[in-house]
C-alpha positions as CSV (number, residue, x, y, z in Angstrom):
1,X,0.0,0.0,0.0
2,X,1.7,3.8,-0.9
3,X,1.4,6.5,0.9
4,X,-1.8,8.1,-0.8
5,X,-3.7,4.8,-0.5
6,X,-3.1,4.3,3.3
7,X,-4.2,8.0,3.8
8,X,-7.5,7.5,2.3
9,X,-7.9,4.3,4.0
10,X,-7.7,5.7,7.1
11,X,-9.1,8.7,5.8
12,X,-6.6,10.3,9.0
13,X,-9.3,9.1,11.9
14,X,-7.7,10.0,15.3
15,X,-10.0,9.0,18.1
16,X,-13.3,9.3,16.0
17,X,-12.7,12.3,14.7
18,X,-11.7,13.2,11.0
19,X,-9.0,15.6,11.1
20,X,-9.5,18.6,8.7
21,X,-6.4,19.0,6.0
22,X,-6.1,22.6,7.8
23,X,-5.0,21.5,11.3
24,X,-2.8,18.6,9.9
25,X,-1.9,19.9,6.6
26,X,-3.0,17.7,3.9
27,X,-1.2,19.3,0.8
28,X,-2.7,19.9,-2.2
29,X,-0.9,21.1,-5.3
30,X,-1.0,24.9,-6.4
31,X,1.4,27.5,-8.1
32,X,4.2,28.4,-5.6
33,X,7.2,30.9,-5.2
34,X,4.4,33.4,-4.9
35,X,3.9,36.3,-2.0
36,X,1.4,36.0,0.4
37,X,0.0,38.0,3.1
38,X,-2.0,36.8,6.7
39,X,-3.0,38.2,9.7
40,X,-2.3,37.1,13.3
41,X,-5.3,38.2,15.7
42,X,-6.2,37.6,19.3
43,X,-9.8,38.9,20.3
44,X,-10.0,40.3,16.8
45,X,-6.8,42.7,17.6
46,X,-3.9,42.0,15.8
47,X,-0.7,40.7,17.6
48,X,2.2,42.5,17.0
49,X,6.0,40.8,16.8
50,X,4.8,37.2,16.1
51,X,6.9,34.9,13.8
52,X,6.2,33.3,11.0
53,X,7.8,31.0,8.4
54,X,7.3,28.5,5.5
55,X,10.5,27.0,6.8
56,X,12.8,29.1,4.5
57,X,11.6,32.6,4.7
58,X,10.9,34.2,8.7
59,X,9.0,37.1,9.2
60,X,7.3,38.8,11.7
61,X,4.2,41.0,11.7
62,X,3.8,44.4,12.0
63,X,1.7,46.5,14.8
64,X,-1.7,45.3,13.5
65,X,-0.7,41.9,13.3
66,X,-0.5,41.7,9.7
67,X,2.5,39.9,7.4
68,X,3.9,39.1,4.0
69,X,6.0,36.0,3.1
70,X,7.5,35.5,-0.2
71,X,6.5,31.3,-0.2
72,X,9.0,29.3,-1.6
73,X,8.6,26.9,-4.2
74,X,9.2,24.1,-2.0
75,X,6.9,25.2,1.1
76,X,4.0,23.0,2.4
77,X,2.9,24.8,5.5
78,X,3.3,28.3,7.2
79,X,3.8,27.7,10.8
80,X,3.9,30.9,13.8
81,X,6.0,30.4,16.0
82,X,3.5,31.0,19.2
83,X,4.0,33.9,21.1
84,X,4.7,33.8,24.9
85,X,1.5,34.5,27.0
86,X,-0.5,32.9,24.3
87,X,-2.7,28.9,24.4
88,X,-0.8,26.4,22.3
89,X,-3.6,25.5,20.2
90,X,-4.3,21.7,19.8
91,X,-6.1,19.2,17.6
92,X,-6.4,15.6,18.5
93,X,-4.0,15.8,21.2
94,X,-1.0,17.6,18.7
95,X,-0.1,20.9,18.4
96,X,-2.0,23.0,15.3
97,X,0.3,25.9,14.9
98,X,0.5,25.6,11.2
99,X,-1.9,25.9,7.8
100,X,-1.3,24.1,4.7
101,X,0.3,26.4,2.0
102,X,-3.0,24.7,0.1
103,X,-5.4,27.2,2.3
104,X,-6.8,30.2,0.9
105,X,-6.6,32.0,4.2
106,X,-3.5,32.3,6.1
107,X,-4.4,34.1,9.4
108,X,-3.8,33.3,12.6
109,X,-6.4,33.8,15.9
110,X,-4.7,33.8,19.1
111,X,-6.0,33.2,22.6
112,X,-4.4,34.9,25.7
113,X,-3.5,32.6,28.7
114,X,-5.0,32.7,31.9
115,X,-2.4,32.8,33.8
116,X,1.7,33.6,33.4
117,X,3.6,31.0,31.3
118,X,6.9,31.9,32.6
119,X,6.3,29.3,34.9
120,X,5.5,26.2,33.2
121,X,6.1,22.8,32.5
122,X,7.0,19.8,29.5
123,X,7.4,16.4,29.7
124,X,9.8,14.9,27.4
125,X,8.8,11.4,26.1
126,X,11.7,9.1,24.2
127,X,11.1,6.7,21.8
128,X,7.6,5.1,22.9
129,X,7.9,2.4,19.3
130,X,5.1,0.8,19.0
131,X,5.0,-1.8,16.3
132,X,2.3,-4.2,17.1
133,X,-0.7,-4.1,18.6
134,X,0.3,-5.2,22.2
135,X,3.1,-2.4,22.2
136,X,0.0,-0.3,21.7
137,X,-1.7,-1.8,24.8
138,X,1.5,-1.3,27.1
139,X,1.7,2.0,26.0
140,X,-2.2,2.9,26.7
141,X,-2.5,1.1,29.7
142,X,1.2,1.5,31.5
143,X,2.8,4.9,30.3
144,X,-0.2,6.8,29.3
145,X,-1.9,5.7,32.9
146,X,1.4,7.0,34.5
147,X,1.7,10.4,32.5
148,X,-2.3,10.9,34.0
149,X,-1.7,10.1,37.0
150,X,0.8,12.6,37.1
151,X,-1.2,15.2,35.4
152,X,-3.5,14.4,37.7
153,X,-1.7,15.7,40.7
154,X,-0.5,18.8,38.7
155,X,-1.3,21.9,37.1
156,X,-2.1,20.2,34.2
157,X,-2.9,23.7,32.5
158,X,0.5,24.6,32.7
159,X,2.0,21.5,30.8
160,X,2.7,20.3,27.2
161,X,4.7,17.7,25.8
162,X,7.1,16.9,23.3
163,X,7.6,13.4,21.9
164,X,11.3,12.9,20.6
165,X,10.6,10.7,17.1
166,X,10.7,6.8,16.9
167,X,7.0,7.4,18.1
168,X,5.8,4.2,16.0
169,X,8.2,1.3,14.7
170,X,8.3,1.3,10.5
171,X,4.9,0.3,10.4
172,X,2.2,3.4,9.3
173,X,-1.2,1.4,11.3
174,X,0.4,2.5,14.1
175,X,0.0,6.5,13.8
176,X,-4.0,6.2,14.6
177,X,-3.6,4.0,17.9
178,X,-0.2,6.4,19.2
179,X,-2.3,9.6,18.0
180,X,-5.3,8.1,20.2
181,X,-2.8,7.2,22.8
182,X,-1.6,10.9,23.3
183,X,-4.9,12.3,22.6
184,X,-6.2,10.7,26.0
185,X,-3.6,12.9,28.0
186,X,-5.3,16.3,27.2
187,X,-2.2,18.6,26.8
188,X,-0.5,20.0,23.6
189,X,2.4,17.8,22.3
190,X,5.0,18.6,19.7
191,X,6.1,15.7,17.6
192,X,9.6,15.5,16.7
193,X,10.2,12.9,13.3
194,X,12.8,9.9,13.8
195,X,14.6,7.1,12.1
196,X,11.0,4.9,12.2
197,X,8.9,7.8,11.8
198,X,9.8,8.0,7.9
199,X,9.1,6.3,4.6
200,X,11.4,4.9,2.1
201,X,12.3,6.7,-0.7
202,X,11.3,5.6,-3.7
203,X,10.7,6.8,-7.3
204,X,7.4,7.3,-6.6
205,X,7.7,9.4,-2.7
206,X,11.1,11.5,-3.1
207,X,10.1,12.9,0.3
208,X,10.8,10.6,3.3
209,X,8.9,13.1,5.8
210,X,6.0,13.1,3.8
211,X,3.8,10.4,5.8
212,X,4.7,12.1,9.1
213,X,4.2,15.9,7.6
214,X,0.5,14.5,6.5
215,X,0.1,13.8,10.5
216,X,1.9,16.3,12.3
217,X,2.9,19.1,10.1
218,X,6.3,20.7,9.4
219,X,9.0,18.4,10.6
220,X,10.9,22.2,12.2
221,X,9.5,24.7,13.2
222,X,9.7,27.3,16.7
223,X,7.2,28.3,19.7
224,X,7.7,29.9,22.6
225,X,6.7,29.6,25.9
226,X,7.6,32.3,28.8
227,X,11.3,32.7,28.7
228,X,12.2,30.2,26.6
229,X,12.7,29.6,22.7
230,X,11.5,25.9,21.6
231,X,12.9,24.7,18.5
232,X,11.8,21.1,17.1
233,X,14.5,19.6,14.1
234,X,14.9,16.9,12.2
235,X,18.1,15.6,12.3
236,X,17.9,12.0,10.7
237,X,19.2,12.0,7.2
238,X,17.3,8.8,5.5
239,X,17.2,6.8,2.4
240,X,15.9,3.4,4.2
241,X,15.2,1.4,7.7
242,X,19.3,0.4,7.6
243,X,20.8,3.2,5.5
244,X,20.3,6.5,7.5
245,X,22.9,9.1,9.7
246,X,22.6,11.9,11.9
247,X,22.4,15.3,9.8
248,X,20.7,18.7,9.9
249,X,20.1,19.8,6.3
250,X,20.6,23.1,5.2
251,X,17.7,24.3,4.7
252,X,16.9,23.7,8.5
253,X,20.0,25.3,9.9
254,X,19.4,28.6,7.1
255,X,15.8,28.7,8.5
256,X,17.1,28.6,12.0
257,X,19.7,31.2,11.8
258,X,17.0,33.2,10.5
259,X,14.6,32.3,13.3
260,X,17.4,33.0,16.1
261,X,17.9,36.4,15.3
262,X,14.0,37.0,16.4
263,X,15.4,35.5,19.8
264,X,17.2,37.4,22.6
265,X,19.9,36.3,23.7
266,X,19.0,36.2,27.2
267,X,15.8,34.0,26.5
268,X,17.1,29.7,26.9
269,X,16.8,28.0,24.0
270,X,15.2,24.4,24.3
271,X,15.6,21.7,21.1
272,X,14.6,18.6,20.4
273,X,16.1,16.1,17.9
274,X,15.5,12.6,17.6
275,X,19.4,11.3,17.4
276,X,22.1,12.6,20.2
277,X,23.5,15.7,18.3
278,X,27.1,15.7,20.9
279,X,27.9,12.7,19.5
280,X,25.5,11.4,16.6
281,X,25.3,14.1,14.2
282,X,28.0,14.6,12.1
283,X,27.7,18.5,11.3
284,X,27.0,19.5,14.8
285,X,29.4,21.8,14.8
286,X,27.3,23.9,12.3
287,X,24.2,23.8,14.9
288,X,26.4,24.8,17.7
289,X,28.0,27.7,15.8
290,X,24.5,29.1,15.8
291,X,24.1,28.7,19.8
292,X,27.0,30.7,21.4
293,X,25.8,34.0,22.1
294,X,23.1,32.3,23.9
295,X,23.3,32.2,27.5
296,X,21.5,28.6,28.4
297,X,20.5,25.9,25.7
298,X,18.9,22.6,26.3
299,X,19.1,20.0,23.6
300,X,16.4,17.0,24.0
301,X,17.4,13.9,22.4
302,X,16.4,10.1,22.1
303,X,17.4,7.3,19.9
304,X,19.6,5.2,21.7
305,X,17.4,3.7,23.9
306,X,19.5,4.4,26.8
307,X,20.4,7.5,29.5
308,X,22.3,9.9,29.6
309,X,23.5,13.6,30.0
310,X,26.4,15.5,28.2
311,X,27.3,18.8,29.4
312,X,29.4,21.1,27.2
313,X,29.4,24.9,29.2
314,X,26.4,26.3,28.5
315,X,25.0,23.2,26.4
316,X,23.3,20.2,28.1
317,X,22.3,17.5,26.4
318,X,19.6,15.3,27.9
319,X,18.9,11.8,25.8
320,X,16.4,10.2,26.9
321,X,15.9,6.5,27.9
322,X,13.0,5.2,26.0
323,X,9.2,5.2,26.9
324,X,9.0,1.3,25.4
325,X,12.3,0.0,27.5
326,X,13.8,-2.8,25.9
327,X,11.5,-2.2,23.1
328,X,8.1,-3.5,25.4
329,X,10.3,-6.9,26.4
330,X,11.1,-5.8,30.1
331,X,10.5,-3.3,32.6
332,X,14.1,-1.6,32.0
333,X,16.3,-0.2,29.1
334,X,19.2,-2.1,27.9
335,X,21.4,0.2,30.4
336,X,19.1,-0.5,33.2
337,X,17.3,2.5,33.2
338,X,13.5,2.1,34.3
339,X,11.1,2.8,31.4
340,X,9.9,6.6,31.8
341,X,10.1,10.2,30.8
342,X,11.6,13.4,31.4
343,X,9.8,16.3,33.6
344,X,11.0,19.5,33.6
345,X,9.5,22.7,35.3
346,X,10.4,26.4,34.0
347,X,10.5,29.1,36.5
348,X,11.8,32.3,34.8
349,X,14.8,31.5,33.5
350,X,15.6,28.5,35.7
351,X,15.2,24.8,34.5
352,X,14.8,21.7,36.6
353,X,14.1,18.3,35.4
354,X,13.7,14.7,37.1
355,X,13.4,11.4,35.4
356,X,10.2,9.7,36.3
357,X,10.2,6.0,36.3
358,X,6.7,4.1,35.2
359,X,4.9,2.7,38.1
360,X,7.1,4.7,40.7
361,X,7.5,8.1,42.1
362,X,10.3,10.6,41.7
363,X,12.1,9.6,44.4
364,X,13.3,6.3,42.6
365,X,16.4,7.9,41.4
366,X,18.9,4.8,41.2
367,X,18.8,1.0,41.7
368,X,21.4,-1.1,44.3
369,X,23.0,-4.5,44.2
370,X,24.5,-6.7,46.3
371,X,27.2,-9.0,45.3
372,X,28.6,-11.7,47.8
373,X,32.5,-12.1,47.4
374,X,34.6,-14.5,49.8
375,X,35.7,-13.3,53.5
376,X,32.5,-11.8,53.9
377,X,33.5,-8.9,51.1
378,X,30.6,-7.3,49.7
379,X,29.9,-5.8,46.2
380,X,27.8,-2.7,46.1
381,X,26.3,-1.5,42.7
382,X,24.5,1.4,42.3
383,X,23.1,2.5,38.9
384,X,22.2,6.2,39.2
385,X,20.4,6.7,35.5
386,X,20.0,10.7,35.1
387,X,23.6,11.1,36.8
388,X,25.4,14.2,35.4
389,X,28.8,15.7,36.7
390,X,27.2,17.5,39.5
391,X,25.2,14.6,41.1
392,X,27.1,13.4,44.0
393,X,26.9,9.3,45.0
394,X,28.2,8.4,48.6
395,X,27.7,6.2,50.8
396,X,28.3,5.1,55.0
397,X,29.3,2.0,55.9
398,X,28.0,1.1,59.6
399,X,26.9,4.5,60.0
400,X,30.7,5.5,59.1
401,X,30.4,8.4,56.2
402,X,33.2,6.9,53.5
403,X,33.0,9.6,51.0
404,X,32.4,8.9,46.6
405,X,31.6,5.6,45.1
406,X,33.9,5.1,42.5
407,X,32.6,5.5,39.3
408,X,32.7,2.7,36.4
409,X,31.9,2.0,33.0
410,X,30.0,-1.3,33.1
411,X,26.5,-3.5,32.7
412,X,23.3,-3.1,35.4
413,X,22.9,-6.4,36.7
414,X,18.9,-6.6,35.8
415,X,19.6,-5.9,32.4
416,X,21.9,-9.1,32.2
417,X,19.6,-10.9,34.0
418,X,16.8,-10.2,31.4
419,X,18.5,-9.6,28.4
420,X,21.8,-11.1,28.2
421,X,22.2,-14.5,25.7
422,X,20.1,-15.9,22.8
423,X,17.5,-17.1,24.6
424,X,16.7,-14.3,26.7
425,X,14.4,-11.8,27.0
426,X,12.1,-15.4,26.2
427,X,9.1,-14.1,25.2
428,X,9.6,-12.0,21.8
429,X,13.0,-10.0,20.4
430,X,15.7,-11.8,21.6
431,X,17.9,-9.8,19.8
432,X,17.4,-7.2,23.0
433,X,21.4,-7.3,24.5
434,X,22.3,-5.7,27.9
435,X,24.5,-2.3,27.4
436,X,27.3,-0.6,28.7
437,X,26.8,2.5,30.7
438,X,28.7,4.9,32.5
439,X,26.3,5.8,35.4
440,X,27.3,2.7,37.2
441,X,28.8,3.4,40.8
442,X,30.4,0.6,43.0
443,X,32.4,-0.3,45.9
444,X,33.7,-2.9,48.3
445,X,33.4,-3.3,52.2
446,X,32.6,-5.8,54.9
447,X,30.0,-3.7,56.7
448,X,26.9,-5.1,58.2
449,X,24.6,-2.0,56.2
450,X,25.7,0.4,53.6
451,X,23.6,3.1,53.0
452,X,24.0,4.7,49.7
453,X,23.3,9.0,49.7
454,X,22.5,10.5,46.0
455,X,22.2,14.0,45.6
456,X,21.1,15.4,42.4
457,X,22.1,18.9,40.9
458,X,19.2,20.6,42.4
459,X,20.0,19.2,46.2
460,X,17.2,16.9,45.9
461,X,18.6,14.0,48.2
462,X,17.9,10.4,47.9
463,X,19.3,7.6,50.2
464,X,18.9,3.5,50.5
465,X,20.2,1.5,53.3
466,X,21.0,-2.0,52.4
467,X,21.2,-5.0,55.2
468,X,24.6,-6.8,53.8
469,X,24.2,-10.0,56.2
470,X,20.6,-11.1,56.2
């Protein structure tokens, strides 16, 4: 089945509903390279300083809210970047900032917030890749349930999401049931395109974003939210399933410089890519030449199914482990890290996050083992997932305050317990291997209890006590 067939067989039916080509940008051929002129209104006042691009021309409009573009020949949607202060519109669950460049009317109505978005907050959710239907389930019943349940004790108002690509698993039946899935959380998500996300390129389909655009919209684009800048690329250069690499194209980092010098340099910049641009994408270097007069920059990343945090001065990196674990074979990733999500809270220009674990609170912010050696030696293993440089692991032995675990690069023992060897994990995939990871802490003593003392980069303190002779 192409492209075109599949779309009119599902005729694009999210929960029910049949989503109109002008929220999801069903594209329609008409004479391009032409200019064009909108308007951007809230409470039938035009809004003045708001952005907008085809994704190679940026604008903004003028005091009564108005705007020309001159489209490009190769534009599909005109996209605003979403003023601070302002709702994120939504339909079906995603994000409708965009129009298809196949509308007649390009304007733009606004509504204002109730309440002041400099203090918000965005969950980040990794590679959920679902593939069949019981992925789907898992993904309804366990993550979805969690993310609620967590919504439920929050100001839920003050939330929206972003999804980091490898949302479905190379198979297209499974857009309606994730759509569906997010829709049943009730905030605004921005959808970032991965690896699995795409479709071949063939003769026929040139375009290997052009399933996912018929979904989602642009696969870049900006909004913004308080004081910060949210920028959403696509950094996965693709021909096939096995023949892709990390890469922003040209046209995305043209468009960006143009977008970043709308920005000021005090606002943070926040962007999300699929693969790990510090050590996946090969023109990085190009992206980060774009970043340095900006004072705070968060990059959001998945992919790799694993961990981990790389801080370069005023560039973190946060990859995230992966909503499906061990794609849906096991409660953990192949590093060890629990199945979950990123939460992060904006205050101003400060930015905190936690990893929350599935089925568990925040708290659960690393995992122990206990190895028994000869002369009553004990092993201690501590795998503390979201560790960055200025986490601190300790630990007492009998009460006795020892100082730093050492720090090692190795395997978390549940994740050779599950994963490791050809007949293991038993059930399905048992290609699924245990990895190496570097947020593995140990040590060695012949106390009766350790207790292990992890403090996180915020001072958030958490602390086990383990009984070493029962």
């Amino acid at each position: 089945m192409n492209r075109r067939e599949f779309l009119k067989s599902t005729s694009l039916l999210v929960g029910g509903l049949c989503l109109s080509g002008r929220a999801f940008g069903s594209i329609q051929a008409q004479d391009k390279g032409k200019r064009i002129k909108g308007r951007v209104k809230a409470a039938g006042k035009g809004v003045q300083n708001v952005v907008v691009s085809d994704g190679y021309h940026v604008v903004k409009t003028d005091r009564k809210g108005r705007y020309t573009l001159a489209l490009n020949k190769n534009a599909e949607h005109i996209f605003i970047a979403t003023p601070s202060g302002y709702q994120i519109k939504k339909v079906g669950g995603f994000a409708a900032i965009y129009l298809s460049v196949s509308d007649r009317n390009y304007n733009f109505d606004l509504k204002k917030n109730a309440f002041d978005d400099s203090h918000h907050f965005f969950l980040a959710l990794g590679d959920p890749q679902i593939r069949v239907k019981e992925d789907a389930k898992q993904f309804q019943e366990e993550s979805i349930a969690d993310i609620n349940s967590l919504l439920h004790r929050s100001d839920q108002k003050r939330f929206h999401g972003i999804s980091l690509g490898d949302s479905i698993w190379d198979k297209s039946t499974m857009w309606v049931p994730y759509q569906e899935a997010i829709a049943k959380i009730g905030i605004p998500f921005f959808q970032v395109v991965g690896n699995h996300d795409k479709n071949e390129i063939t003769k026929e389909e040139s375009d290997a974003n052009n399933l996912f655009k018929n979904y989602f919209g642009p696969a870049y684009y900006s909004f913004n939210r308080g004081r910060v800048h949210y920028i959403m690329l696509d950094n996965v250069r693709y021909a096939n399933i096995k023949d892709y690499d990390g890469h922003i194209s040209e046209e995305q980092l043209s468009w960006l410089r143009k977008d970043l010098s709308f920005v000021p340099k005090d606002q943070i910049l926040i962007i999300s890519a699929h693969i790990p641009i510090y050590n996946g994408v090969k023109n990085r270097e190009e992206l980060y030449a774009l970043l340095t007069d900006f004072e705070q920059v968060h990059i959001l990343s998945g992919h790799t199914h694993t961990n981990a945090n790389q801080v370069d001065q005023h560039i973190y990196e946060h990859t995230h482990a992966s909503l499906c674990g061990a794609w849906w074979t096991g409660p953990i990733c192949a590093d060890g890290t629990p199945r979950g999500y990123g939460v992060f809270e904006v205050d101003g220009t400060n930015v905190s996050w936690y990893y929350k674990s599935i089925g568990r609170d925040r708290s659960y912010q690393f995992r122990c083992y206990i190895q028994h050696l000869d002369h009553d030696i004990n092993r201690i293993t501590v795998n503390v997932w979201n560790y960055d440089p200025q986490w601190k692991v300790t630990w007492y032995a009998d009460g006795v305050f020892k100082g730093p675990l050492e720090q090692i690069k190795g395997y978390d023992e549940l994740a050779l317990k599950l994963y490791k060897g050809d007949d293991l994990p038993a059930d399905r995939r048992g290609w699924v291997e245990p990895k190496r990871t570097a947020h593995i802490f140990f040590t060695q003593c012949n106390a009766k209890t350790v207790t292990i003392v992890v403090t996180d980069r915020f001072g958030n303190i958490y602390e086990e006590t383990l009984d070493l002779k029962s």
